[in-house]
C-alpha positions as a Markdown table, in Angstrom:
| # | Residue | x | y | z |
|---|---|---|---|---|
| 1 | Unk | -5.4 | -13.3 | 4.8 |
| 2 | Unk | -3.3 | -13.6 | 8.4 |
| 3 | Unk | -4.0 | -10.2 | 10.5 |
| 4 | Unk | -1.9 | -9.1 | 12.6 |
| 5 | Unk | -2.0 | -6.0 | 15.2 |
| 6 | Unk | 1.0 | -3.4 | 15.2 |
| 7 | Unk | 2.9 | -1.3 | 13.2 |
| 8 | Unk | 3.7 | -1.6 | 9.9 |
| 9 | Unk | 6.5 | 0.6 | 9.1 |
| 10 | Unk | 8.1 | -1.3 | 12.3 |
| 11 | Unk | 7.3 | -4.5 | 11.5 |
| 12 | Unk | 9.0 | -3.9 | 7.4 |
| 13 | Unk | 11.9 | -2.5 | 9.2 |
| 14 | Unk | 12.2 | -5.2 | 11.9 |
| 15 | Unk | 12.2 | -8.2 | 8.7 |
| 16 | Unk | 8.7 | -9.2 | 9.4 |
| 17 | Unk | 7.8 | -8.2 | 5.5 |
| 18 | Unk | 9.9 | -8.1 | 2.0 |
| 19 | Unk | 6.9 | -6.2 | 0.7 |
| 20 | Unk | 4.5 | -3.7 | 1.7 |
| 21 | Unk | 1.6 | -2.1 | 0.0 |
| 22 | Unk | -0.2 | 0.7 | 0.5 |
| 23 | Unk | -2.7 | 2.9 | -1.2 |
| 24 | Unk | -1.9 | 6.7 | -2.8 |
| 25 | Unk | -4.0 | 8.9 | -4.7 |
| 26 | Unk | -3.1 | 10.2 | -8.0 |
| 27 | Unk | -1.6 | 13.4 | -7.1 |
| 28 | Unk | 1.9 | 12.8 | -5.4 |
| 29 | Unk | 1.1 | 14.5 | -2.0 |
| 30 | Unk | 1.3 | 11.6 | 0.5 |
| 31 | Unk | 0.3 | 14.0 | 3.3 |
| 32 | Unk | -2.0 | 11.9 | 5.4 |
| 33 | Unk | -2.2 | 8.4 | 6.9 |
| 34 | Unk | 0.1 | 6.0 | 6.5 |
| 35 | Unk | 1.4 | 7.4 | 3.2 |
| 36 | Unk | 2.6 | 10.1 | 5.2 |
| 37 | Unk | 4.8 | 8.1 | 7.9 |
| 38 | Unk | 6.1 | 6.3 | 4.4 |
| 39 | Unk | 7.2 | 9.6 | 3.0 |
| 40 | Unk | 9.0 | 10.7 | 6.0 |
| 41 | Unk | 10.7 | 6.7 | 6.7 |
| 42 | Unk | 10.9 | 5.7 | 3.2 |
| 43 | Unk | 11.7 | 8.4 | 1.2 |
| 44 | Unk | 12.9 | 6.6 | -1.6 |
| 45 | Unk | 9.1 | 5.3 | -1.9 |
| 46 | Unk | 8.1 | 8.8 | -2.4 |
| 47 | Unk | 10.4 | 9.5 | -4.5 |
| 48 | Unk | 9.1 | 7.2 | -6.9 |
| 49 | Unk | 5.3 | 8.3 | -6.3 |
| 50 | Unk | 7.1 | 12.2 | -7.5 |
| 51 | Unk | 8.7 | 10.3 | -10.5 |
| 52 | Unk | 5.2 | 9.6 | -11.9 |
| 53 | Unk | 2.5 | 12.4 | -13.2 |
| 54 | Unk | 1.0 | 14.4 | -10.9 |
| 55 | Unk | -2.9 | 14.2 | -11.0 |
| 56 | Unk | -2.6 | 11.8 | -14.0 |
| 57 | Unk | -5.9 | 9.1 | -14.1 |
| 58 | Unk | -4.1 | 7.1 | -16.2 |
| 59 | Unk | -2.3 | 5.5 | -12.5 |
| 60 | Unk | -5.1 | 4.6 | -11.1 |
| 61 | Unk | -4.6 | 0.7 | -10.7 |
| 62 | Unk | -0.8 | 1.0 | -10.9 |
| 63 | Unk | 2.2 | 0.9 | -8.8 |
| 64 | Unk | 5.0 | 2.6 | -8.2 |
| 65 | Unk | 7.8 | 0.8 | -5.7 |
| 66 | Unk | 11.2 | 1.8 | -4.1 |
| 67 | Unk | 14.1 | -0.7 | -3.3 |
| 68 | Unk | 15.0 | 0.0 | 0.1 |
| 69 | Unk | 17.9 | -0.9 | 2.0 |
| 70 | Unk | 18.3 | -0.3 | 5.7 |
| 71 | Unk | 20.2 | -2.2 | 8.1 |
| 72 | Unk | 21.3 | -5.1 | 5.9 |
| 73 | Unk | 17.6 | -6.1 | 5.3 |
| 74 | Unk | 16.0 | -5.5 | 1.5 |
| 75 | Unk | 12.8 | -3.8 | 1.8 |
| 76 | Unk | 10.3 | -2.9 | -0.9 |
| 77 | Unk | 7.7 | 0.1 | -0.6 |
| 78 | Unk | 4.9 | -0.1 | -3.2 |
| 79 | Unk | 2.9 | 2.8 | -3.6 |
| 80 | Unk | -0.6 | 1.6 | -5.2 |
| 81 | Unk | -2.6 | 4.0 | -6.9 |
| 82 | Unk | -6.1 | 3.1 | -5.3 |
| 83 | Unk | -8.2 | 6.3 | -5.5 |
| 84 | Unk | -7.6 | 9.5 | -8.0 |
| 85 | Unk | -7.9 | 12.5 | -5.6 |
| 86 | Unk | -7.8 | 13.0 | -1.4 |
| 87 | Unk | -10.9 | 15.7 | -1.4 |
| 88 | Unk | -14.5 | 15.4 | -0.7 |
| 89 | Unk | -16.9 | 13.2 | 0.9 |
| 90 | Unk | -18.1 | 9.4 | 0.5 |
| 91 | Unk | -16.1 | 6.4 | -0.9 |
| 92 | Unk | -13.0 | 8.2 | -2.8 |
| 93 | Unk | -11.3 | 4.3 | -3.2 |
| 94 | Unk | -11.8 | 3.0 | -6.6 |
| 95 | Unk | -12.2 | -0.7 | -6.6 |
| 96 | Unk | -11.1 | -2.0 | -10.1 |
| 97 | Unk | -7.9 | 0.3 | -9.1 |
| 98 | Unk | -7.4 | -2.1 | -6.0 |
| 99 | Unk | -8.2 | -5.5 | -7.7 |
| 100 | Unk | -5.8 | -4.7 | -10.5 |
| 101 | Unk | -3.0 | -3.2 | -8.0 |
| 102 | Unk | -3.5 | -6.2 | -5.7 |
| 103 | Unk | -3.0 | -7.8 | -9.3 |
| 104 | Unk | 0.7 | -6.3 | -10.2 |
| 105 | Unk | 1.6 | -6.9 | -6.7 |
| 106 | Unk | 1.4 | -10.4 | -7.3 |
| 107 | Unk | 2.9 | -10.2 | -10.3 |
| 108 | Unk | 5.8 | -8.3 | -9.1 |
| 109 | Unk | 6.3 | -9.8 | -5.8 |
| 110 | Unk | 5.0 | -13.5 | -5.8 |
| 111 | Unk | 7.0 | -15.7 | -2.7 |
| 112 | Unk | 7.5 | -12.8 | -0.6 |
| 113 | Unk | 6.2 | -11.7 | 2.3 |
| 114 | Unk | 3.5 | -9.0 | 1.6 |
| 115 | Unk | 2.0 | -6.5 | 5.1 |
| 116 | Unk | -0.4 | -3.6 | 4.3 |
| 117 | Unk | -2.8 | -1.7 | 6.3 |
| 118 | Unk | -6.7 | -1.4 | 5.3 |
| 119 | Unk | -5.8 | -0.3 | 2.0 |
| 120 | Unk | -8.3 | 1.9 | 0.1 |
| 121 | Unk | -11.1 | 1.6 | 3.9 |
| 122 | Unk | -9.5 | 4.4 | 6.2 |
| 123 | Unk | -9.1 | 8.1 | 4.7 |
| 124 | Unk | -10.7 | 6.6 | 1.3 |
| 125 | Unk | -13.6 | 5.6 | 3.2 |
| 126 | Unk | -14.2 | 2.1 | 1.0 |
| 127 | Unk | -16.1 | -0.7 | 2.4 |
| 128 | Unk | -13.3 | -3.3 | 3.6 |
| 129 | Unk | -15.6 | -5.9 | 3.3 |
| 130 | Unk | -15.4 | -5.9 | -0.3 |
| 131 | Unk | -11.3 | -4.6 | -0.4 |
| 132 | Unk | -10.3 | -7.7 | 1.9 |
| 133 | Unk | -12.3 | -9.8 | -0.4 |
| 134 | Unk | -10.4 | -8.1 | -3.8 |
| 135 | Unk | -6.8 | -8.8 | -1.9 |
| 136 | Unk | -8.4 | -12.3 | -0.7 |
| 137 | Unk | -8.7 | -13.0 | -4.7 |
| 138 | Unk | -6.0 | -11.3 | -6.2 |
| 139 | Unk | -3.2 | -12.5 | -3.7 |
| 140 | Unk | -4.7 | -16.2 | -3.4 |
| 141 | Unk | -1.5 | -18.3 | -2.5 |
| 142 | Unk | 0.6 | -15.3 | -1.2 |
| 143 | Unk | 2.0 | -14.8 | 2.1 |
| 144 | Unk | -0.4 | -11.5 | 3.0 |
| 145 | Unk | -0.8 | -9.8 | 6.0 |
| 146 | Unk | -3.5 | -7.1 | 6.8 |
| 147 | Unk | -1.6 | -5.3 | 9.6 |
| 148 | Unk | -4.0 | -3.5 | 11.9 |
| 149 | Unk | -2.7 | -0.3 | 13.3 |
| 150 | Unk | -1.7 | -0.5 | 17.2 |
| 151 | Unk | 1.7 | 1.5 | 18.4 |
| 152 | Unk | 4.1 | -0.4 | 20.4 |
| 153 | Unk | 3.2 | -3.5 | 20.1 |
């Protein structure tokens, strides 16, 4: 896994990434975090998120992905369904749901060049220890990049 400090919207829409991941919960909101700076730049991503069931368990482990065009570059915004709900306390990220995310991803996506942020460790409160390791195995091979958050850089 190459890390990198910056933005990650900026960095998709500058051609750094084909691809970039990040995690939703189950329930279409996309109102905090970096799902919420997707939403307002990518709307076609949430689009897609709104195009699935809201509150359904069943995603949990799935994707859902907009095509996006800007600026003569392709970019695609995959919306992985890492954690069922937003309230509460304590680790809301559901780990199987990341492994087989990360999973699909590859599937979907293999050769390109894949950015996300701490996927499943901020406002889901996981342990990134063990989510770093779950991308680490399920992306072996891949061109990944953990992109940690810094404006302006």
């Amino acid at each position: 896994m190459k890390v990198i400090r910056g933005d990650l919207i900026e960095l998709a829409l500058n051609g750094t990434f084909d691809v970039i991941v990040h995690g939703c919960n189950c329930f279409c909101v996309m109102g905090a975090g970096v799902a919420k700076t997707i939403k307002k730049v990518f709307p076609e991503a949430y689009k897609a998120d709104c195009e699935t069931v809201k509150g359904e368990r069943d995603k949990l482990g799935v994707i859902s992905y907009a095509r996006i065009k800007r600026e003569g570059r392709e970019i695609w915004v995959v919306n992985g369904y890492t954690q069922y709900h937003w309230r509460g306390r304590g680790e809301l990220v559901d780990y199987r749901a990341v492994r087989s995310v990360m999973r699909e991803v590859k599937s979907m996506f293999a050769g390109k060049r894949i950015g996300y942020p701490k996927i499943g460790a901020g406002l889901a409160q996981g342990d990134w220890k063990i989510i770093s390791e779950i991308i680490e195995d399920e992306l072996r091979g891949e061109n990944h990049t953990l992109v940690e958050y810094a404006p302006n850089i």
